[in-house]
C-alpha positions in Angstrom: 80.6 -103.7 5.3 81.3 -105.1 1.9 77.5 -105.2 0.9 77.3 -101.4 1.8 80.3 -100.2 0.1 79.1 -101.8 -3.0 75.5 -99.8 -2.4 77.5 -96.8 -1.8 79.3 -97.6 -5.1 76.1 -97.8 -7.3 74.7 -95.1 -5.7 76.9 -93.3 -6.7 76.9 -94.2 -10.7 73.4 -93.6 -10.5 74.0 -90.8 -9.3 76.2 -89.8 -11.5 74.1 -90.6 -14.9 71.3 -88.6 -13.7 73.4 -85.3 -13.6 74.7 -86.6 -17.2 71.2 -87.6 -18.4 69.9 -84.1 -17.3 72.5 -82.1 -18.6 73.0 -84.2 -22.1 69.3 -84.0 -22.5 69.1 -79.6 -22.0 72.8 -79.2 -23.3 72.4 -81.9 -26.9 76.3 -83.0 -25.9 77.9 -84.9 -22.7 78.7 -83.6 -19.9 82.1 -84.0 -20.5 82.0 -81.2 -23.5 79.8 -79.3 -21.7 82.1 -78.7 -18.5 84.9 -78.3 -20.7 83.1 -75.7 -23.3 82.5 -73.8 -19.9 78.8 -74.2 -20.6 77.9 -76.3 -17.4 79.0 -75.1 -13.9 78.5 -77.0 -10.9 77.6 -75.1 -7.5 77.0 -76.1 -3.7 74.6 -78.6 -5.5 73.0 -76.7 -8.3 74.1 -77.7 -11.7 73.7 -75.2 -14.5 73.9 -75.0 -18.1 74.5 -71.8 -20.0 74.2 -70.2 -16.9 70.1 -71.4 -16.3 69.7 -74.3 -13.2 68.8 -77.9 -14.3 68.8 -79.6 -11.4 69.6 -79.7 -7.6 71.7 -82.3 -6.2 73.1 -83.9 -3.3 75.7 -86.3 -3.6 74.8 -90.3 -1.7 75.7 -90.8 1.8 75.1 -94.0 4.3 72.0 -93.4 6.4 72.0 -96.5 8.5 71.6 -99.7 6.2 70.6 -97.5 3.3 72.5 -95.2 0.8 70.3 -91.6 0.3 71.2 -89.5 -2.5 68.7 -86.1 -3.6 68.6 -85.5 -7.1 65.9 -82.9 -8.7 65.4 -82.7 -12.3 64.3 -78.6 -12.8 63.7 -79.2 -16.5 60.5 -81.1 -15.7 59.2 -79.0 -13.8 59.4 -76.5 -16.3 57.3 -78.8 -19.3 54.3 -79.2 -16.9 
């Protein structure tokens, strides 16, 4: 039980810095300013920023002996 609540645990900061990354990176300041500027909002999954989607998301969960997360980074797709 230990071993998987430590893999639930860095899932989660993972998790966590790709939402960050993805936001810092279309934003040009942490996510921190953003939320608090009102320029990010958060939504049943779908992060946006200045009101445009950047990525879909959902959170990490146990799935037997792994630790699933779904992260999608819409900004890419936009470059190719």
């Amino acid at each position: 039980m230990q071993i998987a609540t430590e893999m639930y645990r860095t899932a989660c900061r993972r998790f966590e810095a790709q939402i960050e990354e993805c936001v810092e990176r279309t934003l040009g300041c942490s996510l921190l300013e953003g939320l608090e500027r009102e320029r990010v909002h958060i939504h049943a999954g779908q992060v946006f920023v200045d009101g445009r989607q950047v990525c879909y998301v959902e959170p990490p969960r146990l799935s037997g002996l792994n630790v699933v997360w779904l992260f999608q980074d819409l900004t890419a797709q936009e470059n190719h």
